[in-house]
ChimeraX commands (.cxc) that place a marker at each C-alpha (Angstrom):
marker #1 position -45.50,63.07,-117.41 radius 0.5
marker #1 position -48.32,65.52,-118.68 radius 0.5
marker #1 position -49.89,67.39,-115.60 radius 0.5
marker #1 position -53.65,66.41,-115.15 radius 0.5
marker #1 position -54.55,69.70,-114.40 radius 0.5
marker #1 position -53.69,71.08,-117.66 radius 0.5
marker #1 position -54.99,68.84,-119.87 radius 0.5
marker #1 position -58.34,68.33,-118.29 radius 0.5
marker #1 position -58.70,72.53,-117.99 radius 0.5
marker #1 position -57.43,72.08,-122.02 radius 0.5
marker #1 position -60.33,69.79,-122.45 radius 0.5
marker #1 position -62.91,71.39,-120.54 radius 0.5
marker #1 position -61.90,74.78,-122.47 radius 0.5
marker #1 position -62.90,72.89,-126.04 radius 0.5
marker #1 position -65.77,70.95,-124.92 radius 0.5
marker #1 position -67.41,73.99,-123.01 radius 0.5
marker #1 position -66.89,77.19,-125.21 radius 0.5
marker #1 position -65.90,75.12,-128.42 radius 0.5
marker #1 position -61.90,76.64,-128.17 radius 0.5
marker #1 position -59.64,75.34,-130.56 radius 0.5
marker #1 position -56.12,74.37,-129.21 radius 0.5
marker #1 position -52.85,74.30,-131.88 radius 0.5
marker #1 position -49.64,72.81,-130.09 radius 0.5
marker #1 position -46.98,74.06,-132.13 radius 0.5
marker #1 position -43.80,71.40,-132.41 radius 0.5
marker #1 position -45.25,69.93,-128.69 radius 0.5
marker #1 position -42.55,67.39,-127.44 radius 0.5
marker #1 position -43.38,63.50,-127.91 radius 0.5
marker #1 position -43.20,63.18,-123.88 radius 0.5
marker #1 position -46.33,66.14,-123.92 radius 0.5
marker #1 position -48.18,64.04,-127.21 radius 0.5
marker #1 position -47.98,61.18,-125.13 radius 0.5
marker #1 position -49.02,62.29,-121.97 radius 0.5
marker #1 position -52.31,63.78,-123.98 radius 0.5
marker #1 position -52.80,60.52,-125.15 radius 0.5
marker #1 position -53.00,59.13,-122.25 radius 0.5
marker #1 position -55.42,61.42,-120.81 radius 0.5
marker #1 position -57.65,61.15,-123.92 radius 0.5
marker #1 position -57.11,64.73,-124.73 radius 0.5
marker #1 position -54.96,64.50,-127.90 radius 0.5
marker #1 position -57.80,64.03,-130.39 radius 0.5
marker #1 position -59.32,66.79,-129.06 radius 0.5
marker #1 position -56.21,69.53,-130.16 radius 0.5
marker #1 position -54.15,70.12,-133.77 radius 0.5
marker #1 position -50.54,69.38,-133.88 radius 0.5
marker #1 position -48.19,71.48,-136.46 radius 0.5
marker #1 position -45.03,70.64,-136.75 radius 0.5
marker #1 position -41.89,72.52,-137.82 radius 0.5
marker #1 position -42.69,71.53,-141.60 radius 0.5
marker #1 position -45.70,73.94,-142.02 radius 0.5
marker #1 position -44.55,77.11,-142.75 radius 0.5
marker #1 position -45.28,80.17,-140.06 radius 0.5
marker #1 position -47.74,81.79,-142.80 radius 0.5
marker #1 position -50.48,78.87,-141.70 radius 0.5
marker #1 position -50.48,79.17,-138.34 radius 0.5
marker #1 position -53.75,80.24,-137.13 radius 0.5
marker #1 position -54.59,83.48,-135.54 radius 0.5
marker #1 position -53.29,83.58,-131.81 radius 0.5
marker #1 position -55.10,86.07,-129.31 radius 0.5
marker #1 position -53.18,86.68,-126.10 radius 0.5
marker #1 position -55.14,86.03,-122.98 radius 0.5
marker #1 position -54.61,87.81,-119.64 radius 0.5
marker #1 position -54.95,86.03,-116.73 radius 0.5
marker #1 position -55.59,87.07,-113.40 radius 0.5
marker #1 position -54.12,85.91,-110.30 radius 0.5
marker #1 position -56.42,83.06,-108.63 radius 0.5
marker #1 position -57.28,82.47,-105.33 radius 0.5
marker #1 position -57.10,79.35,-103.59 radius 0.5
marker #1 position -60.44,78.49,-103.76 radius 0.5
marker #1 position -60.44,79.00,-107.70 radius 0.5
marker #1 position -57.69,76.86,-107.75 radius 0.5
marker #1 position -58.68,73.99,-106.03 radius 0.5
marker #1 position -62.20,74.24,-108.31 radius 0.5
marker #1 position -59.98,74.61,-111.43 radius 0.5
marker #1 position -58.02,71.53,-110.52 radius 0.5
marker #1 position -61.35,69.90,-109.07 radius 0.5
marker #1 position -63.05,70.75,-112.34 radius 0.5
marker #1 position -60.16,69.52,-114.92 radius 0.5
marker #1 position -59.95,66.38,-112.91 radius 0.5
marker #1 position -63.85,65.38,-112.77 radius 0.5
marker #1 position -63.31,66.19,-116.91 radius 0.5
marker #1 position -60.79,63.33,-117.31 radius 0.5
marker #1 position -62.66,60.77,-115.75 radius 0.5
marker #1 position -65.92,61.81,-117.46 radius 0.5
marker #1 position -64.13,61.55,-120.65 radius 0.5
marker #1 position -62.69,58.18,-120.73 radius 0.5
marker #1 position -63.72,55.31,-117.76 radius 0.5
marker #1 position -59.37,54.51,-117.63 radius 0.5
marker #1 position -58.80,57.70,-115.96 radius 0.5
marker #1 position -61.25,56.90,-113.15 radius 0.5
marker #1 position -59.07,54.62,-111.63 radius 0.5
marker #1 position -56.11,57.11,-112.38 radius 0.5
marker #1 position -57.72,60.32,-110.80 radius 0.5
marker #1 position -60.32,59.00,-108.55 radius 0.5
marker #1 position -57.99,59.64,-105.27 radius 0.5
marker #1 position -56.85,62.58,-106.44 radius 0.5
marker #1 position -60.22,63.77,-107.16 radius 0.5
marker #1 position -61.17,62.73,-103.32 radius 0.5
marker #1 position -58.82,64.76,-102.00 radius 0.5
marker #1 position -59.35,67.95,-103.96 radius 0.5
marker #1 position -63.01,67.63,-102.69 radius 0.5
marker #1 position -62.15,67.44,-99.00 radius 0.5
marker #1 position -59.86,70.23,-99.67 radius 0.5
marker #1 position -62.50,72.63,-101.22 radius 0.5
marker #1 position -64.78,71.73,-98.93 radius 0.5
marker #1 position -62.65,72.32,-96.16 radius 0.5
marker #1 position -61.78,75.80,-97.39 radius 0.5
marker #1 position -65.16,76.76,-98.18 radius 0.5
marker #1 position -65.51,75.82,-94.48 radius 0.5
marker #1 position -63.08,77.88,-93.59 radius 0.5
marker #1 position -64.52,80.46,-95.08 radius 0.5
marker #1 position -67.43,80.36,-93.40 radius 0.5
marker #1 position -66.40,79.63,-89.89 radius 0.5
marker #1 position -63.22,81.83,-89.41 radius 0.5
marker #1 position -62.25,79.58,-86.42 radius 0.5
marker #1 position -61.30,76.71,-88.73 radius 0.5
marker #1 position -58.11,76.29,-90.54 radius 0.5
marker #1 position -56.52,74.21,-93.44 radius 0.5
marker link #1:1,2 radius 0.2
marker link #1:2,3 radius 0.2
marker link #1:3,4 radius 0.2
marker link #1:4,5 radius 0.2
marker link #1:5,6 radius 0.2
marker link #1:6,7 radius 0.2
marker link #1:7,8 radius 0.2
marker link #1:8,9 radius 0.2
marker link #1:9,10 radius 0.2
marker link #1:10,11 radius 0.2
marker link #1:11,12 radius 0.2
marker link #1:12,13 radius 0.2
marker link #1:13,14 radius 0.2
marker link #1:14,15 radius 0.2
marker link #1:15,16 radius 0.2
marker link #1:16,17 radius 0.2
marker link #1:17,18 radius 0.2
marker link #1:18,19 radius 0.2
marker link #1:19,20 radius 0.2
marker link #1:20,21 radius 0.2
marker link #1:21,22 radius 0.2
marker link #1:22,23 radius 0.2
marker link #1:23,24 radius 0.2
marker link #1:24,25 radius 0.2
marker link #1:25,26 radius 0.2
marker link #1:26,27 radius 0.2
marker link #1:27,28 radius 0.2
marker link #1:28,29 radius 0.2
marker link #1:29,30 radius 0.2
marker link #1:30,31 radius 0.2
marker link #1:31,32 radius 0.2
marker link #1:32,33 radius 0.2
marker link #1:33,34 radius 0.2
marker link #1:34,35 radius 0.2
marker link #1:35,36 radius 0.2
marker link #1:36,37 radius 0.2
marker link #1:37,38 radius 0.2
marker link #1:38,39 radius 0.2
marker link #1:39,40 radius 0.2
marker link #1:40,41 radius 0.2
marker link #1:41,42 radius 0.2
marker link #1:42,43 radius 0.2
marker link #1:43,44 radius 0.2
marker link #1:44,45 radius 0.2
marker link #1:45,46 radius 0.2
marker link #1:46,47 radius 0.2
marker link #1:47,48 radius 0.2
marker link #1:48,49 radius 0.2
marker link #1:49,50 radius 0.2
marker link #1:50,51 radius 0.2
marker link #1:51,52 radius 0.2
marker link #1:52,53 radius 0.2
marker link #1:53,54 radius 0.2
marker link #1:54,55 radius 0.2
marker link #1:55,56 radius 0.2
marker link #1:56,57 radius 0.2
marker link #1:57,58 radius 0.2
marker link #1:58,59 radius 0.2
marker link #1:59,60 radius 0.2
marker link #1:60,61 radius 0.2
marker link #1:61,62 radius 0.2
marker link #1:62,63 radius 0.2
marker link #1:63,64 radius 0.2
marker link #1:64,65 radius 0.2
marker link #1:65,66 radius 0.2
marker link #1:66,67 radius 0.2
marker link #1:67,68 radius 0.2
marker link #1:68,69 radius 0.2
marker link #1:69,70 radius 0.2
marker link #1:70,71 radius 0.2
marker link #1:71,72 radius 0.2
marker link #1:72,73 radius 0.2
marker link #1:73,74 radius 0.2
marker link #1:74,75 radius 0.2
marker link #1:75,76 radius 0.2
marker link #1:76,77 radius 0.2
marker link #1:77,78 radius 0.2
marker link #1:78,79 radius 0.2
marker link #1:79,80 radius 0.2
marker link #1:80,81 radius 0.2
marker link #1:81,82 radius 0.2
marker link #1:82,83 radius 0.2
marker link #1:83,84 radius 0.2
marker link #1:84,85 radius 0.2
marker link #1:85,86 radius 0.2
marker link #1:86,87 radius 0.2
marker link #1:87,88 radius 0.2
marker link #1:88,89 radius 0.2
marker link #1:89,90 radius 0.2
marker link #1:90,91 radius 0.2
marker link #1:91,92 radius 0.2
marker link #1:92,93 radius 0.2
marker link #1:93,94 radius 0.2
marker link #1:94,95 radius 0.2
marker link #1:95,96 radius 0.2
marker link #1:96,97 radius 0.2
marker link #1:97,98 radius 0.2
marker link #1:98,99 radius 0.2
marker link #1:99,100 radius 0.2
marker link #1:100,101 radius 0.2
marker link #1:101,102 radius 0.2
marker link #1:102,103 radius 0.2
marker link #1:103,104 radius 0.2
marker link #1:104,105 radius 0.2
marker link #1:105,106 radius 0.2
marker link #1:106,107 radius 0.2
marker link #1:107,108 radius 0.2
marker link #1:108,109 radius 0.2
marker link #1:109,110 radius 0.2
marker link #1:110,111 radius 0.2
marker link #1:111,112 radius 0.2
marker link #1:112,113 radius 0.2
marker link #1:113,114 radius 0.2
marker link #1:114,115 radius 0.2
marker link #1:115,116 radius 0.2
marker link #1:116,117 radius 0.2
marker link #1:117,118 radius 0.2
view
């Protein structure tokens, strides 16, 4: 099954700073899992009979470790993106986005009052 948390950060990335995404001979089982999301329209798809030459221009991008909190936002984020993007995946991610709330929120308290744990 296609993580959540990828393709609502790979949908987020092309709706916010108008990215373009290429999957390159992508499985069926990560197509369909796309599809499901409602992220597939949103991305090309090559496959193995277009020759290397057209490939569009990669750029490497270095990431930085997270923390926890950026994390849990990230996920948050890429979740609330889903269910804004088709009304299906609100009954598919609605618990999960509950729980990353609570989560944030209690680490944000956490951060605040160093008495409190996770």
């Amino acid at each position: 099954m296609m993580d959540s948390g990828f393709s609502g950060t790979l949908s987020r990335l092309v709706g916010s700073v108008g990215a373009s995404f290429t999957l390159y001979e992508a499985p069926q089982r990560i197509l369909d899992g796309l599809e499901d999301h409602g992220v597939l329209n949103q991305v090309s798809v090559l496959t193995a009979d277009v020759l290397r030459e057209s490939l569009p221009k990669t750029d490497v991008v270095v990431v930085e470790a997270a923390s926890k909190a950026e994390v849990l936002k990230c996920c948050l984020d890429a979740h609330r993106a889903l269910m804004a993007l088709r009304p299906e995946n609100v009954a598919k991610f609605e618990a999960v986005e509950r729980f990353l709330s609570r989560e944030s929120d209690k680490l944000q308290g956490s951060a605040t009052d160093p008495t409190r744990s996770l």
